[in-house]
C-alpha positions, 0 to 999 in steps of 0.5 A: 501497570497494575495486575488485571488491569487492561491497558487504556484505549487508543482514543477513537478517531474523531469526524474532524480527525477523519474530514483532515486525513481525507483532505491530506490525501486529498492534496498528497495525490495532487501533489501539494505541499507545504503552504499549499497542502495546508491552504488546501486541508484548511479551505477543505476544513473550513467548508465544515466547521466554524473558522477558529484561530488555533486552526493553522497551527493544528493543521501544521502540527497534524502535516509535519507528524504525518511527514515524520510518520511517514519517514519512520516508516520509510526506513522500517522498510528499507531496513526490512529490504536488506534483511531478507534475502526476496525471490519475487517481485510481484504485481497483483492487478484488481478484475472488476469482474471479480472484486471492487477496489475495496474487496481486492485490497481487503482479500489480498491483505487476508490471503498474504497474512495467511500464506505469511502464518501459514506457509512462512511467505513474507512481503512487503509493497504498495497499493496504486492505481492505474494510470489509464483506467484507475484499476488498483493493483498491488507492487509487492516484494515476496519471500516464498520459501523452498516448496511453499508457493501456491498455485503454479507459474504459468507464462502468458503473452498479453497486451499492454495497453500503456505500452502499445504492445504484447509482453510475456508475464508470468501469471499464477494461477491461483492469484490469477482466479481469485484476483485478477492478473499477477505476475511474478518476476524471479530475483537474483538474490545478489541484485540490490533492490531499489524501491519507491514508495508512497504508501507502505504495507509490510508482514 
């Protein structure tokens, strides 16, 4: 690159390109695949613009990136798993008395990247929504180092819903007042960690 120039623009996503990953979460969610997801995205894309004959062939083209995206991700992330020694395993559930969906998925990503700058906290996990209620909640694997957790750790008896019954969890203040309900799970160091995920979110 020539000196001084800045580096070309990643093109911006166009409405096509966001109608098309909107279907394919769409259909992600559903369950679909292959034949399926790609009858499913081109009904969808159909409904918006005119019918083209390259369309089948761009959706195809489009799926199977996304499939091998998603696969260089899935090993980004195991690889990470063995190369940290974590001592969390943390749930973060959204209060809709103090966050909507969006303001809980964008804080808690800010918070987690400034405990990760500031205080040298590493994580790795998965945003979901309940099963019950569709309340999102965040699955999360921490690295704290020694004295650098915030807020304390409180064990607090609740009631499962899903479950039927009480359980003890324990909650963390801080994450407690300004999120909604957490809970941290201590990890032996020496257990293998096993961990599915859909979508991916890593520091």
């Amino acid at each position: 690159r020539s000196k001084g120039k800045l580096p070309p623009k990643k093109p911006a996503n166009t409405a096509f390109d966001i109608a098309f990953d909107s279907l394919y979460f769409q259909a992600k969610r559903k369950g679909l695949k292959d034949e399926e997801m790609a009858d499913y995205i081109q009904a969808g894309l159909e409904k918006l613009y005119p019918a083209s004959s390259t369309l089948r062939k761009y959706i195809l083209e489009k799926i199977d990136k996304k499939q091998r995206n998603l696969w260089k991700r899935i090993k980004r992330f195991k690889r990470k798993v063995n190369m940290n020694r974590w001592t969390h395993f943390v749930t973060f559930t959204c209060d809709p008395k103090k966050h909507t969906q969006e303001s809980f998925m964008k804080k808690l990503r800010k918070c987690l990247s400034n405990l990760h700058t500031r205080r040298g906290w590493k994580y790795m996990g998965v945003f979901e929504y309940g099963e019950l209620n569709g309340s999102v909640h965040f699955h999360a694997l921490l690295c704290v180092p020694e004295n650098e957790m915030i807020g304390e750790l409180v064990e607090k008896r609740e009631y499962s819903t899903k479950r039927g019954e009480r359980y003890t969890r324990n909650g963390n203040t801080f994450f407690d007042e300004y999120f909604g309900m957490s809970d941290f799970q201590e990890l032996n160091p020496i257990r293998p960690i096993f961990f599915t995920v859909s979508w991916i979110e890593f520091t």
